[in-house]
Biotite code that builds the C-alpha atoms (Angstrom):
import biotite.structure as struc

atoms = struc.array([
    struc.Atom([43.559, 17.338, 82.616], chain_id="A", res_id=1, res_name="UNK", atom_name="CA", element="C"),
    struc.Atom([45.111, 14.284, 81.341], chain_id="A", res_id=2, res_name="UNK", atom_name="CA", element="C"),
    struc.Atom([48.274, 13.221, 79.074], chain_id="A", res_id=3, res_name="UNK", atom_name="CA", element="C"),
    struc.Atom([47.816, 10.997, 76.047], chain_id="A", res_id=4, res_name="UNK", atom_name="CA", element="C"),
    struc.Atom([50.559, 8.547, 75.292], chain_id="A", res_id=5, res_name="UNK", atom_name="CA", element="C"),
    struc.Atom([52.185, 10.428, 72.709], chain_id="A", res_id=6, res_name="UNK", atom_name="CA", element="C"),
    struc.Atom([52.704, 13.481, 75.391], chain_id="A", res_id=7, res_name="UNK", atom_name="CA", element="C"),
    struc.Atom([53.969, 10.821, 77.868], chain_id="A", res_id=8, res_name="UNK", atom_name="CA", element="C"),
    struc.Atom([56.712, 9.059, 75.008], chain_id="A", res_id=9, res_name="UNK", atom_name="CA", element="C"),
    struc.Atom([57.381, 12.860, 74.500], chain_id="A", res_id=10, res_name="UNK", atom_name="CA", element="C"),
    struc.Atom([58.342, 13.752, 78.544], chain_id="A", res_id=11, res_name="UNK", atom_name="CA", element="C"),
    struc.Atom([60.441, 9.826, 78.327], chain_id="A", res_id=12, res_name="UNK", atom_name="CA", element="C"),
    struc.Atom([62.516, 11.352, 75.337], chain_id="A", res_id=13, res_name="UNK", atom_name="CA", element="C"),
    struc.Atom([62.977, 14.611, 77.092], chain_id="A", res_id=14, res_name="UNK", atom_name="CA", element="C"),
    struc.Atom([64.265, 12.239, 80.240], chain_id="A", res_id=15, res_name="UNK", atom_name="CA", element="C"),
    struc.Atom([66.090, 10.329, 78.523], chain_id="A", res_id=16, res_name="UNK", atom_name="CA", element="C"),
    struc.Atom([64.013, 7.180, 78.381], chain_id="A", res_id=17, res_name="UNK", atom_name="CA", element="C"),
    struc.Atom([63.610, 4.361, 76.523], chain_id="A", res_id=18, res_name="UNK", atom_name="CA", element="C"),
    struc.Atom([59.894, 3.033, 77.264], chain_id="A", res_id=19, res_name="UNK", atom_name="CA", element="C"),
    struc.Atom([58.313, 0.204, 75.573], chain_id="A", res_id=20, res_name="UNK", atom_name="CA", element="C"),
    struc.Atom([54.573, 0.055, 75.003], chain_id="A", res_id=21, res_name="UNK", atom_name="CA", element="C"),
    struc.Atom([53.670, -1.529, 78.218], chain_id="A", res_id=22, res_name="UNK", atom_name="CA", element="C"),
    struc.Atom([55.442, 1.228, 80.058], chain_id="A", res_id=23, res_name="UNK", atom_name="CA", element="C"),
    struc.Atom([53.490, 3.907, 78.272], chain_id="A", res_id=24, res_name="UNK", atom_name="CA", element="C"),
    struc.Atom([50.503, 2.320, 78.957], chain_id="A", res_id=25, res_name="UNK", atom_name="CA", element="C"),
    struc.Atom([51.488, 2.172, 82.405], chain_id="A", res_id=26, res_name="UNK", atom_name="CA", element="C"),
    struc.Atom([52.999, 5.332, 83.133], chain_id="A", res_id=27, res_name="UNK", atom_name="CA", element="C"),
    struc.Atom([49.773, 7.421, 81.157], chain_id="A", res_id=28, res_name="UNK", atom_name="CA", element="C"),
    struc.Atom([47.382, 5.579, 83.297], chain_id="A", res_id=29, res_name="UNK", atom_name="CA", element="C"),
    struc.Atom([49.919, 6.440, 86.803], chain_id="A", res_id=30, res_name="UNK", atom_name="CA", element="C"),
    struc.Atom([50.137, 9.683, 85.811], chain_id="A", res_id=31, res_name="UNK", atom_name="CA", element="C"),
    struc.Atom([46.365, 10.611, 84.850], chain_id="A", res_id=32, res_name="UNK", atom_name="CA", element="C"),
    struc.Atom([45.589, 9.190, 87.986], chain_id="A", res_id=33, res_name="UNK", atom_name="CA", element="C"),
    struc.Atom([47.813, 11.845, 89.517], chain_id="A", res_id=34, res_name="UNK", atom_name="CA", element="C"),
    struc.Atom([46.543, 14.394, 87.882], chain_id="A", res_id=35, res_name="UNK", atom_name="CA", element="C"),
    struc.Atom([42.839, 13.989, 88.706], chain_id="A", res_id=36, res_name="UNK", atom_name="CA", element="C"),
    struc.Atom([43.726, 13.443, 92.320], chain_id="A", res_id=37, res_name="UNK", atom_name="CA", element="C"),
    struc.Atom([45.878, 16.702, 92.121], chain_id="A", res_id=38, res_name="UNK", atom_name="CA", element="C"),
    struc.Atom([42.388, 18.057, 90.002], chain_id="A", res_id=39, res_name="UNK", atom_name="CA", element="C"),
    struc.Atom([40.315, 17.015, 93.228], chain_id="A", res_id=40, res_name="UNK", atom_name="CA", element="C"),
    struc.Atom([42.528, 19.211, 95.510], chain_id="A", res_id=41, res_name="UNK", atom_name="CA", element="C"),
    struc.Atom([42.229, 22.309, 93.232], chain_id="A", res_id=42, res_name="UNK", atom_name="CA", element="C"),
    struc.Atom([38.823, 22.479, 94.331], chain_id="A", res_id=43, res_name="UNK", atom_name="CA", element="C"),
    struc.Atom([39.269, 22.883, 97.701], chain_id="A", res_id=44, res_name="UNK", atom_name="CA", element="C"),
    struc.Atom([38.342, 26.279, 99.364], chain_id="A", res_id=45, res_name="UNK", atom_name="CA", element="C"),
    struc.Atom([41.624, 27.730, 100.597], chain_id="A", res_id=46, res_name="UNK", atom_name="CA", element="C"),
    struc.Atom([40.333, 30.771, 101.391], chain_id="A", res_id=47, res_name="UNK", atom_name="CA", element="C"),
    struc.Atom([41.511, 32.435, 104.455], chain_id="A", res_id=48, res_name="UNK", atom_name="CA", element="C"),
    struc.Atom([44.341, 29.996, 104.202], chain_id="A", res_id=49, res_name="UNK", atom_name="CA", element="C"),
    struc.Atom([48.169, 31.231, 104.550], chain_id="A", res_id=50, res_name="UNK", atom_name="CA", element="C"),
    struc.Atom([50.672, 29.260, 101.801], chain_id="A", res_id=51, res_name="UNK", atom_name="CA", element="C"),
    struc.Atom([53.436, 27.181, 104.049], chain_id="A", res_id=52, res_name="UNK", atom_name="CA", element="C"),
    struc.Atom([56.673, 25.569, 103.000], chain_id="A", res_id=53, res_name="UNK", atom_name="CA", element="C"),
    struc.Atom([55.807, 22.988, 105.292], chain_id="A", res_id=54, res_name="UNK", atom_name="CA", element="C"),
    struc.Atom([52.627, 21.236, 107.147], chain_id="A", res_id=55, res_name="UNK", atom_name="CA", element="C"),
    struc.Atom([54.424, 21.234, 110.792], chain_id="A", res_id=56, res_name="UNK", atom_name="CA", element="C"),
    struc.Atom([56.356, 23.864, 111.879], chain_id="A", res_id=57, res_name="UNK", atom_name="CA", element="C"),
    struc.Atom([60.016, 23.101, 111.386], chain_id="A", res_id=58, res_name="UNK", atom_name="CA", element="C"),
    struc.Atom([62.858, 23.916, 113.472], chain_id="A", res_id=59, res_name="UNK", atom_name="CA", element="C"),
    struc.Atom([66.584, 24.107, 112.655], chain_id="A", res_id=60, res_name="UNK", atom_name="CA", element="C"),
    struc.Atom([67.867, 20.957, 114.192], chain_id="A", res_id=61, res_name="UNK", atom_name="CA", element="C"),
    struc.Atom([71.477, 21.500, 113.845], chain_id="A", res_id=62, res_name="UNK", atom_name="CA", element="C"),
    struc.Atom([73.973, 20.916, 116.398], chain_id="A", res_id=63, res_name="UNK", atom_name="CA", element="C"),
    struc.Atom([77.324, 22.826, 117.056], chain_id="A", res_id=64, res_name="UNK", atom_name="CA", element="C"),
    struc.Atom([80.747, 21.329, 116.303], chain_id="A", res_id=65, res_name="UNK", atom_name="CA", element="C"),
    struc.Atom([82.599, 19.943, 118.318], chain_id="A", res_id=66, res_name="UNK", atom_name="CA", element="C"),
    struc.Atom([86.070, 19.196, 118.178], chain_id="A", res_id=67, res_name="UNK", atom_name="CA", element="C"),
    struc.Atom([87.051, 15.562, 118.034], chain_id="A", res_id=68, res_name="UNK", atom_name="CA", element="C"),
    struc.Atom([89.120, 13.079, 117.278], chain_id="A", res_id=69, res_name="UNK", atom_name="CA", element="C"),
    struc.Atom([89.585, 12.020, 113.579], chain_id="A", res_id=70, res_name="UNK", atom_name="CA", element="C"),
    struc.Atom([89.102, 8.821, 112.368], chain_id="A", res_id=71, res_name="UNK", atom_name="CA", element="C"),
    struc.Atom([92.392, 6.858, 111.987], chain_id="A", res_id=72, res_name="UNK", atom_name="CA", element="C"),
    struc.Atom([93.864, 6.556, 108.674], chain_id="A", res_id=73, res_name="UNK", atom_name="CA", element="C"),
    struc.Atom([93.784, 2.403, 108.282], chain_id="A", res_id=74, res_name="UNK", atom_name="CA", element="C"),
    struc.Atom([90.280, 2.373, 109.332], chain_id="A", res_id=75, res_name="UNK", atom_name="CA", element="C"),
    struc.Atom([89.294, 4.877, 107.359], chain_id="A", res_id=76, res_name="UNK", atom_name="CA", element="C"),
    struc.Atom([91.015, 3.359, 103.776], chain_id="A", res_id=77, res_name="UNK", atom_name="CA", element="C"),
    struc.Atom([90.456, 0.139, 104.822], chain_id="A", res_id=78, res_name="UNK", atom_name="CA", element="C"),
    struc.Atom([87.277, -0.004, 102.050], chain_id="A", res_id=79, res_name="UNK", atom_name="CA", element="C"),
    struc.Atom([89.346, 1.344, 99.804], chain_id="A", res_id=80, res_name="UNK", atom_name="CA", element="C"),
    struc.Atom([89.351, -0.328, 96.627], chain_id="A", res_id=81, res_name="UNK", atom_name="CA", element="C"),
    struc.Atom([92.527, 1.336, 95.711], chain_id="A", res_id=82, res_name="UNK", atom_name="CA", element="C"),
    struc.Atom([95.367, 3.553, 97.612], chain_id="A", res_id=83, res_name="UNK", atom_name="CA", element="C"),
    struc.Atom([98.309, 4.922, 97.472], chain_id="A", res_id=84, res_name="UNK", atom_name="CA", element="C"),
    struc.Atom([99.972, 5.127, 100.758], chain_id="A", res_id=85, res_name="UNK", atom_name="CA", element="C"),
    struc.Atom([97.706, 7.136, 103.079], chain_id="A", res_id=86, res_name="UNK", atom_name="CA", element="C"),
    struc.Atom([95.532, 8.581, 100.215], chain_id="A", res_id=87, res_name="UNK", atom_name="CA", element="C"),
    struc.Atom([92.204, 6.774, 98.672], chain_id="A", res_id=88, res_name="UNK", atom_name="CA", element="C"),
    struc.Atom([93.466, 6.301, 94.806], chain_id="A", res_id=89, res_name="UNK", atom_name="CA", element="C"),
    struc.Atom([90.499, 7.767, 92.331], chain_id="A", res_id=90, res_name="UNK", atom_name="CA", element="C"),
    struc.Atom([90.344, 8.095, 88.605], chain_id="A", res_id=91, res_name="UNK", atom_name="CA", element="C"),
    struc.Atom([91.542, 11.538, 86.663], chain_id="A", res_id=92, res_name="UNK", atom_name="CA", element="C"),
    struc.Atom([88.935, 14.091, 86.582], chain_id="A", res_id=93, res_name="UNK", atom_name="CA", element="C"),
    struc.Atom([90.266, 16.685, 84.734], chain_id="A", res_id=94, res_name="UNK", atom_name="CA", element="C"),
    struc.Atom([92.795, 16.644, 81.838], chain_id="A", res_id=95, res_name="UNK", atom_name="CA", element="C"),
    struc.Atom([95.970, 18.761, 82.119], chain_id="A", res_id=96, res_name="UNK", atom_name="CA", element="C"),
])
């Protein structure tokens, strides 16, 4: 399977993307070759093999919680570009 250009411009548009000709060329030759590799592993024999979410077996990492100290409040607005007494200062979200 491969794309032609006019199915790549199509996917950009889609994406929102501007791409000039260069990029099109670029991107249909970077994603063919994609495809054919992914081509090549569809003809594998996975027979006898069980589907996995992942290729090592995965543990849950986590730690528990553990109360703390918080961070002080000068150090942590003190990358703030703006404040307003002990508060970071953002922009409106949502209209009232």
């Amino acid at each position: 399977m491969s794309l032609s250009k006019e199915e790549i411009r199509h996917v950009a548009r889609l994406a929102r993307l501007e791409l000039n000709q260069d990029e099109t060329e670029e991107f249909t030759w970077q994603i063919n070759e994609i495809l054919s590799f992914v081509e090549k592993l569809n003809q594998l024999d996975t027979t006898g093999i069980e589907p996995m979410a992942h290729a090592i077996s995965v543990n849950n990492v986590f730690r528990k919680d553990q109360k703390q100290a918080s961070l002080p409040i000068e150090e942590a607005l003190a990358n703030a570009p703006e404040r307003i007494e002990d508060f970071f200062k953002v922009p409106k979200t949502l209209e009232e």
